[in-house]
KOLTI-684791 format. One line per 4 residues: number of its first residue (from 1); their letters; for each residue x, y, z of C-alpha. Coordinates in Angstrom, 2 decimals. Layout:
// KOLTI-684791
NUM) a) X:Y:Z | ...
// end
This chain:
// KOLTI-684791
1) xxxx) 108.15:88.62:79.39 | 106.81:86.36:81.87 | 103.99:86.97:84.66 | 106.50:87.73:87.38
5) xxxx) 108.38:90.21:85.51 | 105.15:91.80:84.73 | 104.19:91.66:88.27 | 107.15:93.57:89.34
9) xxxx) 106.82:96.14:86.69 | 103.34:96.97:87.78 | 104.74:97.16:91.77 | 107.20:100.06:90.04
13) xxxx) 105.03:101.22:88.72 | 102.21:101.43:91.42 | 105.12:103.11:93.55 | 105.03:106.00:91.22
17) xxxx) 100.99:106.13:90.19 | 100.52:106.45:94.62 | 102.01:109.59:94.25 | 100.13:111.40:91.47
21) xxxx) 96.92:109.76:92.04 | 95.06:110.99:95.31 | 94.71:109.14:98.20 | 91.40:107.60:98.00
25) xxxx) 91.30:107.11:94.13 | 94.33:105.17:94.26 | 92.73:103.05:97.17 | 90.16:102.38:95.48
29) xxxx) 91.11:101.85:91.47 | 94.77:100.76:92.03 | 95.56:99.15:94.96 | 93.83:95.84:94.25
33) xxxx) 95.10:95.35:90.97 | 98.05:93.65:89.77 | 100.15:92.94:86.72 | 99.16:89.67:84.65
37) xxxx) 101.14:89.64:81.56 | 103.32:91.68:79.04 | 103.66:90.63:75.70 | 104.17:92.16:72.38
41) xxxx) 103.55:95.22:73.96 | 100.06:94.59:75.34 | 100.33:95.21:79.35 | 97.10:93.44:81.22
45) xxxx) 96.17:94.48:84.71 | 94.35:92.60:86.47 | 91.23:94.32:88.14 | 88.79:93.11:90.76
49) xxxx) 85.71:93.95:89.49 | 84.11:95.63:86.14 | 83.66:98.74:87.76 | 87.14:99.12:88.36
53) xxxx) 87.85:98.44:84.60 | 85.60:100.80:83.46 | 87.17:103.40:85.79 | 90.69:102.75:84.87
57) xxxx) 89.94:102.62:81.53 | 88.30:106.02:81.04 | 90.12:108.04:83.58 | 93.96:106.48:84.13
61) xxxx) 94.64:104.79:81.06 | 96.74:107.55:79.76 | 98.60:108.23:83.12 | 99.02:104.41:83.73
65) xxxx) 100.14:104.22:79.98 | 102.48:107.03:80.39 | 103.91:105.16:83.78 | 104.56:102.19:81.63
69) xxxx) 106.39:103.54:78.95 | 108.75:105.31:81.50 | 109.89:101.92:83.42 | 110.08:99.80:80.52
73) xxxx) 111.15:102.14:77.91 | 108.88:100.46:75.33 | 105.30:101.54:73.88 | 102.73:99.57:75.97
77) xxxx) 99.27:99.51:75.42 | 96.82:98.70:78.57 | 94.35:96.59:78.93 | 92.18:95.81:82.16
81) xxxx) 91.30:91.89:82.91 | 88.86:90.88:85.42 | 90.78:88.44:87.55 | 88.79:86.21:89.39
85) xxxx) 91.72:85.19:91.42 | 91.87:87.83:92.79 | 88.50:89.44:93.23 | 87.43:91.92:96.32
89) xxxx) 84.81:90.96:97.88 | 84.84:94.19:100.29 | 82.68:97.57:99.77 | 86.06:99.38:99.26
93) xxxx) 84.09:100.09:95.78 | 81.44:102.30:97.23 | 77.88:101.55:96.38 | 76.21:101.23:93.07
97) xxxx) 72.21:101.10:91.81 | 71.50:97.33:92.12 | 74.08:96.69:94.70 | 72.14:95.49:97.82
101) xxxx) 72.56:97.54:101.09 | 75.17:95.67:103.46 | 72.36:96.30:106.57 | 74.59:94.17:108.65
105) xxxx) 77.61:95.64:110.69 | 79.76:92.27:109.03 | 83.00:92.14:111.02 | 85.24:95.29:109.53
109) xxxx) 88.33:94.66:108.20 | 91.34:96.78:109.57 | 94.63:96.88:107.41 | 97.14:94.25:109.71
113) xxxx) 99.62:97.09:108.71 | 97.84:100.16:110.63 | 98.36:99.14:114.40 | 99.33:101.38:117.60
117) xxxx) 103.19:99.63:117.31 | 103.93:100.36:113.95 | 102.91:104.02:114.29 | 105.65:106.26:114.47
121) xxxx) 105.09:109.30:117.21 | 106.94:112.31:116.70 | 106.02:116.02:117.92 | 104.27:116.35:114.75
125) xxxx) 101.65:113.67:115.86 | 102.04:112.80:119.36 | 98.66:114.54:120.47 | 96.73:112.36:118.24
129) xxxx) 98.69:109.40:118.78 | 98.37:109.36:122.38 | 94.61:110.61:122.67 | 93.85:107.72:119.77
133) xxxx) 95.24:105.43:122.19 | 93.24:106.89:125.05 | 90.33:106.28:123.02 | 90.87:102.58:122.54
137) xxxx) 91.90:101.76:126.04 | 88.86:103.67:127.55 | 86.38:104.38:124.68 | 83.14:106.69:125.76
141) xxxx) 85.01:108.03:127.90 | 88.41:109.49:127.40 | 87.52:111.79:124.65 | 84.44:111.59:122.86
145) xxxx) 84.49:112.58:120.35 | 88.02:112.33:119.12 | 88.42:114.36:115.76 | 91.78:113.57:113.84
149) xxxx) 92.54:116.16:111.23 | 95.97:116.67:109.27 | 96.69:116.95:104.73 | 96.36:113.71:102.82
153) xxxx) 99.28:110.98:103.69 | 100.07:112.12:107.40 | 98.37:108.99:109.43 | 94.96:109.72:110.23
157) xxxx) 93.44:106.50:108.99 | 96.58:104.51:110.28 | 95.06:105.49:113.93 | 91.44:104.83:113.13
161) xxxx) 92.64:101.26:112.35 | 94.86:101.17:115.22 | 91.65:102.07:117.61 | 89.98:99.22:115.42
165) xxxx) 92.78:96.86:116.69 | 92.13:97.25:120.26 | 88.82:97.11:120.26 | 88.10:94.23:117.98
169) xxxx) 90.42:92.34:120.72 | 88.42:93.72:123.60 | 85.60:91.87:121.94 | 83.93:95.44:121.19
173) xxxx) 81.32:95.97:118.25 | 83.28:98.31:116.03 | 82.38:99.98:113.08 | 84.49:101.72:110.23
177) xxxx) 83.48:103.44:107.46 | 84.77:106.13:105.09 | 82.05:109.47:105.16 | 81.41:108.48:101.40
181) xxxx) 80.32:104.75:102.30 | 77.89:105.95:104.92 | 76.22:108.99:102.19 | 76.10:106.00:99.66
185) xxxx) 74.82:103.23:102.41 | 72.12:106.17:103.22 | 70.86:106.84:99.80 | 70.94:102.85:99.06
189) xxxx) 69.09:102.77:102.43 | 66.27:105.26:101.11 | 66.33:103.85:97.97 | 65.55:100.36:98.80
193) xxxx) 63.03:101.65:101.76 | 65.76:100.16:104.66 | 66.17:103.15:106.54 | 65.63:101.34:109.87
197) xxxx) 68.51:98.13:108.93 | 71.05:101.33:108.34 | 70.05:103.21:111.32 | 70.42:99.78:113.39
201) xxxx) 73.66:99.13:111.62 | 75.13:102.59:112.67 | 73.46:102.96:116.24 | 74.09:99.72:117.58
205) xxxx) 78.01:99.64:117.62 | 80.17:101.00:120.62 | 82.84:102.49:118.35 | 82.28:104.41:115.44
209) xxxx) 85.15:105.39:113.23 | 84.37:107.64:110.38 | 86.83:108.32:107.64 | 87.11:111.46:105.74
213) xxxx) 83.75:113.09:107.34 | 84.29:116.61:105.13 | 82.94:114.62:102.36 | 79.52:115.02:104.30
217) xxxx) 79.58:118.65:104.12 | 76.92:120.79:101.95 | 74.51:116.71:101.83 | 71.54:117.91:103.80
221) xxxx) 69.96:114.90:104.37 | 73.01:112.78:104.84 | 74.26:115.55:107.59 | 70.80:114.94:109.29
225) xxxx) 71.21:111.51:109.45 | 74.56:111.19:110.94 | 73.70:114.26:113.54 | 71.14:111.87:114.76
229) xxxx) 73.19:109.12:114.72 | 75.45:111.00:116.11 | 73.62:112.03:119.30 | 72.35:108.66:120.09
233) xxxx) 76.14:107.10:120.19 | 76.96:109.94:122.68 | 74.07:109.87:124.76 | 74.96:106.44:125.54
237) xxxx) 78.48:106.87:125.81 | 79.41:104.64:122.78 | 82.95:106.17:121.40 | 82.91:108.24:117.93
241) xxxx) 86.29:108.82:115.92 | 86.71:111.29:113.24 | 88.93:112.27:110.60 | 89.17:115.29:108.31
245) xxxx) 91.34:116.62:106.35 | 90.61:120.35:108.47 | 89.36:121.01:111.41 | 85.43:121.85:112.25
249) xxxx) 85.61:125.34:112.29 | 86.98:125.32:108.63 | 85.28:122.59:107.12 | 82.98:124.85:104.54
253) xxxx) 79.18:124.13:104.39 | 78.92:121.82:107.26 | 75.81:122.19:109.07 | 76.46:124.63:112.30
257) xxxx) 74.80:121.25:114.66 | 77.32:119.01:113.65 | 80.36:121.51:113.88 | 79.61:122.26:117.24
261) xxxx) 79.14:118.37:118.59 | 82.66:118.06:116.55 | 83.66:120.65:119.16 | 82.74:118.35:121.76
265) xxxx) 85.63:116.52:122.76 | 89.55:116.73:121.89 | 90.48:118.15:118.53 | 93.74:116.73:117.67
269) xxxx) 96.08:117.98:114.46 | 98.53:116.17:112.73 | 101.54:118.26:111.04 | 103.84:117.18:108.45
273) xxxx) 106.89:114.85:109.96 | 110.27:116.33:110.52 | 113.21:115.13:108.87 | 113.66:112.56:111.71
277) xxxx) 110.47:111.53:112.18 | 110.34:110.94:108.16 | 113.35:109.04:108.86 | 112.10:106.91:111.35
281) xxxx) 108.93:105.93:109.65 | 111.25:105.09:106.33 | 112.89:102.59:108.27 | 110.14:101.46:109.57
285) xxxx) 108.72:100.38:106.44 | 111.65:98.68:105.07 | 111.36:96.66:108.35 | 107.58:95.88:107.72
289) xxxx) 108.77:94.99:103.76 | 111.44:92.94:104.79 | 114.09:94.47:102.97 | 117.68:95.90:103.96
293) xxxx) 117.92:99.75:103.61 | 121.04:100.99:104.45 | 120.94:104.25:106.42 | 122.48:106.56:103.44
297) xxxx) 119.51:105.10:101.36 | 116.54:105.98:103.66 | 118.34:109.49:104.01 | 118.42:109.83:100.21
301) xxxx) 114.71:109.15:100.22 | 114.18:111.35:103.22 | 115.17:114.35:101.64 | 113.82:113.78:98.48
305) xxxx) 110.34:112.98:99.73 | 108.99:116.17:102.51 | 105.27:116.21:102.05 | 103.32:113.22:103.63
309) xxxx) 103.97:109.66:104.59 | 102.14:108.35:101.34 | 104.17:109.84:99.39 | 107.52:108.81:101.37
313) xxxx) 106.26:104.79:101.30 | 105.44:105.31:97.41 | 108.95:106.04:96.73 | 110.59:103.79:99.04
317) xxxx) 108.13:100.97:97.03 | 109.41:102.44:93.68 | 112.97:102.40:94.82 | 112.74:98.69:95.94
321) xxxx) 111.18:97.78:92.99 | 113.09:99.53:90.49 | 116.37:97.80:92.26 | 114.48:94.32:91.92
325) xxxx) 113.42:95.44:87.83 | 117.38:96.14:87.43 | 118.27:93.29:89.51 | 120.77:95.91:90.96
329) xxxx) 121.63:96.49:94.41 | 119.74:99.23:96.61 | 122.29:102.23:96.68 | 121.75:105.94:96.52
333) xxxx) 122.75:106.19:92.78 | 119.96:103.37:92.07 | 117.23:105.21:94.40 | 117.96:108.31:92.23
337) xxxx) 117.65:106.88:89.24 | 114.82:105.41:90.45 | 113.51:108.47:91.52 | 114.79:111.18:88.86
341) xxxx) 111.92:111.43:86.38 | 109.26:111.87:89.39 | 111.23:113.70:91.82 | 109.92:117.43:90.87
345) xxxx) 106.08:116.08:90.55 | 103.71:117.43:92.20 | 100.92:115.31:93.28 | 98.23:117.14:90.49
349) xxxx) 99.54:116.93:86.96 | 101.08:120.07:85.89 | 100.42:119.78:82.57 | 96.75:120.58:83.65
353) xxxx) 96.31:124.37:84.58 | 93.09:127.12:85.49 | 92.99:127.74:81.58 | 93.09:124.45:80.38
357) xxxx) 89.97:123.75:82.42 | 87.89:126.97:82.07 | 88.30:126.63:78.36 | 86.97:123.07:78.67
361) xxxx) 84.31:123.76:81.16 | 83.35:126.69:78.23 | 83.30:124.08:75.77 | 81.21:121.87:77.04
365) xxxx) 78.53:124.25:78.50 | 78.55:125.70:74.43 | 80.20:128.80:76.85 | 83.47:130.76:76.01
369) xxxx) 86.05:131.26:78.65 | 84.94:134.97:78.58 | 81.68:134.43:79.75 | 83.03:132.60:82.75
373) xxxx) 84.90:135.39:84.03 | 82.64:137.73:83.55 | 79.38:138.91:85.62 | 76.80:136.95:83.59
377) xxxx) 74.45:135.48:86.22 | 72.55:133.20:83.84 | 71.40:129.96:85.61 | 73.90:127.79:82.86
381) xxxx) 76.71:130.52:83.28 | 76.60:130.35:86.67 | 76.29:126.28:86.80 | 79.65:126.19:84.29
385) xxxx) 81.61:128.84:86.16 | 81.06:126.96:89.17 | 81.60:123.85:87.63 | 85.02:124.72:86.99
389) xxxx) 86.11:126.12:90.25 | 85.08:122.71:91.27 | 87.59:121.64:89.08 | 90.63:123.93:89.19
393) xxxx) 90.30:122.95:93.35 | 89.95:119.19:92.24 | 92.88:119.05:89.25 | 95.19:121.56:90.69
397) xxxx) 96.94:122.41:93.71 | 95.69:126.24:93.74 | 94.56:128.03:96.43 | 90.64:129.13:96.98
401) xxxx) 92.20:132.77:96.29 | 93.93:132.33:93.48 | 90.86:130.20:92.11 | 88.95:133.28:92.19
405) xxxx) 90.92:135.16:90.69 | 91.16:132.88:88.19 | 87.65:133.33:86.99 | 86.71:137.20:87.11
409) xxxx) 88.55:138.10:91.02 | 85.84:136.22:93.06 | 86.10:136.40:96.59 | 87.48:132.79:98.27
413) xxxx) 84.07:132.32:100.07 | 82.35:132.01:96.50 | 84.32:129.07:95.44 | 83.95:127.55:98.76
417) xxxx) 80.29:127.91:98.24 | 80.70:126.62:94.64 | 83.12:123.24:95.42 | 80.47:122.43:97.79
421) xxxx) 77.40:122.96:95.57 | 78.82:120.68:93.16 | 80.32:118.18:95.50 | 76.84:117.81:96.75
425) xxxx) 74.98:117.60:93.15 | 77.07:115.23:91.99 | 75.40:112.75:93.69 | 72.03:113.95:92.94
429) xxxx) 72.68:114.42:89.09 | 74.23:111.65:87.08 | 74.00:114.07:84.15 | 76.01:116.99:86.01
433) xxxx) 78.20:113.60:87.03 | 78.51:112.69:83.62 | 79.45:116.10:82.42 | 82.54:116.69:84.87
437) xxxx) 84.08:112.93:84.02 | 83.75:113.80:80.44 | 85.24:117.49:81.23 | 88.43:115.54:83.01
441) xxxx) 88.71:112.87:80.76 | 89.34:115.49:77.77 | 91.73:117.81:80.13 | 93.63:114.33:81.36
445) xx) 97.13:114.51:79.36 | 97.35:111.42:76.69
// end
């Protein structure tokens, strides 16, 4: 096959891998790659970096494989390509040892996509959409700070972006960043002794978006630096805009200071979208792709697709590119078809369940799944056990609860405790980091 029909294989089959992989893995692994070639059975993606390679080679190859095989009905065998065609020359990467610190607030680069006119309002949003817009017309002062929080998929960075807009054509000094890009900027920034050029970076800007700022939670140090950053953007009424994926009060192990400052001004939810609003926003993005939907299409896809807006574009991309792969026109029969072998997915892989893990976990920590559920209190009992709560939460979609009572009927509040400990040792350990990609790699399905 040629380049483009590779090319439009990999578009069906990103459409499918945006809704199994999370949100911010498959923004930053997948969505800059694309499909180079396809012959004798060898599939190369192109990657921008070696990073991403790596990545995708260790953690997604089966899944990607397993994609692959589906839409072309054929054994393909991966392999990733560093195109220099199409490198990224953002920080969408994260950090890494060597990289220099960006000490420079460089002009940020909003998605053209994610404005205030191509967000759809509906009652399940409206509060944040119209205080988001409050924020960009009078930032500082309207409400300060705003703090977005809704699941994965339901628009929260779309507005952050959309407040970027504005302000970038006010001529304001804006600044966004995902919670995990400051903690890494912050370490670099101690690392390399430039703790002043980041602290100038972040305090000098009169809008501050931060992404995703739960990922802070149970860091010390990176909790004490944005507190004081923090406090010197409000004192001088620069604008701060948050997201989470809860709200303060139930983010677990963030330091008591920040919760309350998160208190401070107008805490706005975002629900999942009704069947009309899902509707709406379906249309929307056929619009934006430039491609005729007819209306019992988009309902098709409506009802097939209920939990977030990520998911609902993923299959609307899958659909379109399925019809283009077939060379078939878009009807309901061809959006089903389309749509049959992923339509009962969840977004975690069901293959992977508690036992799978906790036997892994026991494995690897020379443990046996006994001794996890029991009450040994032993510092490397206690490190595997919570090890794989860390994991269940992270692999599956079961609830703190049930998590406990997974591993020996522990109360919720100890696996909070535990997904945060780890979480925040990651970073700190790259032997403990090591350990846990290893520990998913072998529970991954082939």
């Amino acid at each position: 096959m040629g380049d483009r029909s590779a090319q439009e294989i990999w578009e069906a089959a990103l459409g499918e891998l945006q809704i199994q992989v999370n949100k911010p893995n498959y923004r930053t692994w997948l969505e800059k790659t694309i499909g180079l070639s396809y012959q004798d059975n060898q599939f190369v993606i192109g990657v921008p970096n070696t990073f991403a390679a790596e990545y995708l080679d260790q953690n997604l190859r089966s899944l990607i494989e397993k994609t692959l095989v589906g839409l072309t009905h054929c054994d393909a065998e991966v392999l990733f390509q560093v195109d220099t065609h199409h490198q990224d020359t953002s920080h969408s990467y994260g950090s890494r040892e060597g990289i220099p610190l960006a000490t420079q607030a460089s002009p940020p680069r909003f998605n053209p996509k994610y404005t205030f006119d191509s967000f759809v309002a509906g009652d399940s949003n409206h509060l944040a959409y119209t205080a988001a817009q409050g924020v960009a017309e009078n930032p500082g002062h309207s409400h300060n700070p705003l703090f977005i929080y809704g699941e994965v998929g339901l628009g929260k960075t779309h507005l952050l972006h959309a407040i970027g807009h504005v302000a970038l054509a006010s001529h304001m000094q804006v600044l966004y960043v995902s919670a995990e890009q400051f903690t890494h900027e912050f370490i670099n920034a101690i690392q390399q002794r430039k703790t002043e050029e980041f602290r100038n970076k972040y305090r000098s800007v009169d809008i501050l978006l931060i992404d995703d700022i739960h990922f802070i939670s149970g860091k010390e140090h990176t909790e004490e630096s944005f507190f004081h950053t923090f406090n010197e953007l409000h004192n001088a009424n620069r604008q701060i805009a948050i997201t989470s994926n809860h709200p303060p009060k139930s983010i677990p192990l963030l330091d008591e200071r920040l919760r309350s400052r998160f208190e401070w001004g107008l805490i706005a939810g975002i629900q999942s979208p009704d069947f009309e609003t899902r509707l709406a926003i379906l249309r929307a993005k056929a619009e934006e792709k430039g491609v005729a939907v007819t209306q019992d299409v988009l309902e098709f896809i409506t009802h097939r697709s209920q939990h977030n807006i990520r998911e609902l574009e993923g299959c609307l991309n899958r659909v379109i590119a399925y019809a283009k792969l077939v060379r078939a026109l878009l009807t309901p029969e061809i959006a089903a078809k389309a749509l049959e072998d992923i339509a009962d997915k969840e977004p975690k892989n069901a293959l992977i369940t508690p036992s799978l893990i906790i036997e892994a976990v026991a494995n690897s920590f020379q443990l046996t799944p006994p001794d996890l559920r029991s009450r040994k209190r032993d510092k490397e009992t206690a490190l595997a056990r919570q090890v794989a709560m860390y994991l269940i939460k992270q692999e599956t979609n079961y609830s703190l609860a049930q998590i406990g009572k997974e591993l020996g009927d522990r109360d919720h509040s100890t696996v909070t405790h535990a997904y945060g400990k780890i979480a925040g040792d990651i970073d700190a350990s790259p032997s403990l980091k090591r350990k846990i990609l290893d520990i998913q790699q072998n529970i991954s399905p082939r």
